[in-house]
C-alpha positions in Angstrom: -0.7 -86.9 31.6 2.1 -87.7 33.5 2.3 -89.7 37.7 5.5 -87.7 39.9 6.0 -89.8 42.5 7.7 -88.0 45.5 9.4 -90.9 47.8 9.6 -91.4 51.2 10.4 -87.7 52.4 12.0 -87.5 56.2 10.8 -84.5 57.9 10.8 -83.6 61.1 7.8 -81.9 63.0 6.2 -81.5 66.1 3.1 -84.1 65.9 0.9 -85.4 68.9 -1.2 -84.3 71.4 0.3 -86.4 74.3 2.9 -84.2 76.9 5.8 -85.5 75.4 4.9 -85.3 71.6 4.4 -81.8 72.5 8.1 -80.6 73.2 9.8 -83.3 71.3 10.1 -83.2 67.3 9.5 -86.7 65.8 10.3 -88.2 62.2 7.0 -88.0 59.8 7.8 -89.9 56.6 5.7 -88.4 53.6 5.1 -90.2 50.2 3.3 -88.3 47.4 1.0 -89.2 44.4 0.5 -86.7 41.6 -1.0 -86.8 38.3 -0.1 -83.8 36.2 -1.1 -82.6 32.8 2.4 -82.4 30.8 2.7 -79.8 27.5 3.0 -80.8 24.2 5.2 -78.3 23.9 7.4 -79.7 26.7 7.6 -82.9 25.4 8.4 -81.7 21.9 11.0 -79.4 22.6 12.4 -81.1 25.8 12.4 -77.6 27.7 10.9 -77.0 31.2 8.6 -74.3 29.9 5.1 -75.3 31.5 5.8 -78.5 33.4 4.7 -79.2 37.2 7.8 -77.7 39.2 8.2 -80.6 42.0 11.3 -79.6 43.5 9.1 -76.4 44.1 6.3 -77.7 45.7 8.9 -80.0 47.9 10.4 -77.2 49.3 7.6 -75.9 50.3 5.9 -79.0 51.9 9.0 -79.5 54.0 8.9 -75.6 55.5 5.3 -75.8 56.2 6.4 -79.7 58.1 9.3 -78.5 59.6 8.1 -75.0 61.0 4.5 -76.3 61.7 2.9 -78.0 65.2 0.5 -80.6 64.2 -1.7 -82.9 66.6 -3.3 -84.9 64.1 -2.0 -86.8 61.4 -5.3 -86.1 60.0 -4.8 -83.0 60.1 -1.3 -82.8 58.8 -2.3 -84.8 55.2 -5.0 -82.8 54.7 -2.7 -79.9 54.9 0.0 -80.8 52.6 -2.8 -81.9 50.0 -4.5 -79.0 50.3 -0.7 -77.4 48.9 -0.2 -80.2 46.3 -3.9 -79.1 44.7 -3.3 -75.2 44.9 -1.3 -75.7 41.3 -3.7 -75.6 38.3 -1.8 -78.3 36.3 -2.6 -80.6 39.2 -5.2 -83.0 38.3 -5.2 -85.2 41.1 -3.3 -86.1 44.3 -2.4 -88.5 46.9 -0.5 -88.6 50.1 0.5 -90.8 52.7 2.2 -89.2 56.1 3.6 -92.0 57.8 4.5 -91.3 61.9 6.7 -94.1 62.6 6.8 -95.9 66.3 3.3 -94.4 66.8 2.6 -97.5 68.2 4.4 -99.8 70.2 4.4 -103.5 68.6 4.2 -101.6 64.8 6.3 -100.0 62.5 4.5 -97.0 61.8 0.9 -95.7 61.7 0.0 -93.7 58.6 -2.9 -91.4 57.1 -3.7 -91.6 53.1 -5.6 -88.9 51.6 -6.7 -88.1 48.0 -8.1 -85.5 46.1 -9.3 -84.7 42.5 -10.4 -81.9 40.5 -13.5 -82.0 38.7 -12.9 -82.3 35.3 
């Protein structure tokens, strides 16, 4: 088993519910957790054939971010963990959307969410 860390993605999105949050894209800063099952084959041979494709599932985090309207953080982790554990050599994941200057004497506010499959 193998832990990809994905660091401190910048995306930005639409997230709020107040007026202004509403017509204004804001910064969202995503870190992910995921534990993988890795080949023997892979490791062996040193060749992609079977691994976990990250840059993949990147990609399509930061579309769905980018071209979605969100009012929740809640609701937004949920949603990009719900994408992480669509891929069968997912084991587990985590994720932690951080909406920075959510509040005004703190850095950032964040949601963590984590989900397993039953083994």
């Amino acid at each position: 088993m193998a832990t990809i860390r994905i660091k401190d993605l910048l995306i930005r999105t639409y997230i709020g519910f107040n007026p202004e949050e509403l017509v204004n894209k804001q910064d969202v800063i995503i870190n992910i957790k995921i534990e993988v099952d890795v080949p023997s084959s892979a490791l062996q041979n040193d060749e992609p054939d079977g691994i976990y494709d990250y840059k993949k599932v990147t990609k399509r985090i930061i579309h769905f971010v980018q071209e979605g309207r969100f009012k929740l953080l809640e609701v937004l982790t949920r949603q990009i963990l719900d994408i992480i554990m669509e891929d069968s050599l997912v084991n587990s994941a985590r994720v932690e959307v951080d909406k920075p200057h959510a509040l005004r004497f703190a850095e950032s506010v964040s949601v963590e969410m984590e989900d397993f499959k039953i083994q």
